[in-house]
C-alpha positions in Angstrom: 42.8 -8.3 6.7 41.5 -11.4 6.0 39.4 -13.1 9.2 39.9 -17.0 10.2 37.0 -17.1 12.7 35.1 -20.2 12.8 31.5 -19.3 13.5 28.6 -21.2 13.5 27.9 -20.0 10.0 30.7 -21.8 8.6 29.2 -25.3 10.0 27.2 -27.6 8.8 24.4 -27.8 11.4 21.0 -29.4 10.6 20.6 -33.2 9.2 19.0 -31.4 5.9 22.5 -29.6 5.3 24.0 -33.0 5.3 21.3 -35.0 3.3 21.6 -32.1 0.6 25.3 -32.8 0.0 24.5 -36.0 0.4 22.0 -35.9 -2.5 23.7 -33.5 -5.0 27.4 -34.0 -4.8 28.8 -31.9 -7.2 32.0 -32.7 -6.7 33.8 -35.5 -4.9 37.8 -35.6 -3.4 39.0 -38.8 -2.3 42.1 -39.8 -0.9 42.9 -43.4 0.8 41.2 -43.0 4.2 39.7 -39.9 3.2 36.2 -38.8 0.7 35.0 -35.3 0.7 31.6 -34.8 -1.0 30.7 -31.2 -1.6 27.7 -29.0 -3.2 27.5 -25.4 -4.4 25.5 -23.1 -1.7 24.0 -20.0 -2.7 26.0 -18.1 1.0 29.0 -16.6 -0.5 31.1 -19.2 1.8 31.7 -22.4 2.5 30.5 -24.8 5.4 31.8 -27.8 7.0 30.3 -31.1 8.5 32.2 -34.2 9.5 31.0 -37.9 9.4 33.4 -40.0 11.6 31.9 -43.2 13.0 33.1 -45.3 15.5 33.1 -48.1 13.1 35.9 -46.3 11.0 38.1 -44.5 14.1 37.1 -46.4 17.5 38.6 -44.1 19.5 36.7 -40.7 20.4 40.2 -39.1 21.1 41.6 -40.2 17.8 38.3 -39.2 16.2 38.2 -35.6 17.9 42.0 -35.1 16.6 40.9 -36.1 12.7 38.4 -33.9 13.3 40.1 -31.2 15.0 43.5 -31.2 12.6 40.8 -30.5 9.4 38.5 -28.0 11.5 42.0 -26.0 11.7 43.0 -26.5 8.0 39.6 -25.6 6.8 39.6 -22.6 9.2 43.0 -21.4 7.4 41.8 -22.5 3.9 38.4 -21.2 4.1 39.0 -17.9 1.8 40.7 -19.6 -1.0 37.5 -22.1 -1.2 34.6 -22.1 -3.2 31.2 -21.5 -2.1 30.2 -24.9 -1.2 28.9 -27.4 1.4 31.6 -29.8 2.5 30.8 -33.1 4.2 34.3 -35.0 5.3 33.6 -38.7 5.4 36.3 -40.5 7.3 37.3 -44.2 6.0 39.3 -47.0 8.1 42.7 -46.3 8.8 42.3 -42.3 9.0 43.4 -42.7 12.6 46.8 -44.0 11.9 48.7 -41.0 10.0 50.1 -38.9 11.9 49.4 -34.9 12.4 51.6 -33.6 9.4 50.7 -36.2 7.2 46.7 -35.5 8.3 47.8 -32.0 7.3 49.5 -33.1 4.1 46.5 -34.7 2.8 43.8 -32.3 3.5 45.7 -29.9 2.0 46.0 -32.1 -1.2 42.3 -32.3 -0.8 41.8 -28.5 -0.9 43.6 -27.7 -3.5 41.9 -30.4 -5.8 38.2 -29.1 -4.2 39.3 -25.7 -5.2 40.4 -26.5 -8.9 37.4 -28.7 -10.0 34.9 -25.9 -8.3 36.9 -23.6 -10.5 36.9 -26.3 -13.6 32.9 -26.6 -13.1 32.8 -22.7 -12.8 34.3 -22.1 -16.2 32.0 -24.7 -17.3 29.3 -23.6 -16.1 
């Protein structure tokens, strides 16, 4: 049985986790009020880090459910992913979909994360 724990493992912790993706996106997924920038890890999982500033979403409630809504997809999703650092950059306007179409797009997200990791993989 598969477990959908979110441990601290699965997190992107330390400001040189971040800078790394930062610094060697391998892959990018971008949607309207969305960009995910990602990076192979040598873990055998994948991690997680958000970048929401107050410029983008004022509010800390509407930032905490962006951020919360994604924690929970990723959480579900996080066996079908590749072994890769994910940063989620939020852009203006993020705070104005509502929850299923928030879960809509991340999923859309996913799916296109997991087929260009698996495109690069072939490649590679």
């Amino acid at each position: 049985m598969a477990d959908f724990d979110y441990p601290r493992q699965l997190r992107l912790l330390t400001g040189g986790d971040f800078k790394r993706v930062f610094d060697n996106a391998a892959f990018k997924v971008s949607e309207q009020p969305l960009l995910i920038l990602s990076s192979p890890n040598d873990l055998g999982h994948p991690r997680i880090g958000f970048v929401i500033s107050k410029k983008n979403i004022r509010r800390a409630v509407k930032r905490n459910r962006v951020r919360r809504i994604i924690r929970e997809s990723f959480r579900l999703h996080q066996h079908e992913l590749p072994a890769v650092d994910i940063v989620i950059l939020a852009r203006r306007g993020l705070d104005t979909l509502d929850n299923p179409d928030l879960h809509r797009m991340i999923e859309r997200c996913w799916s296109r994360l997991i087929k260009k990791a698996h495109k690069a993989h072939k490649k590679g």
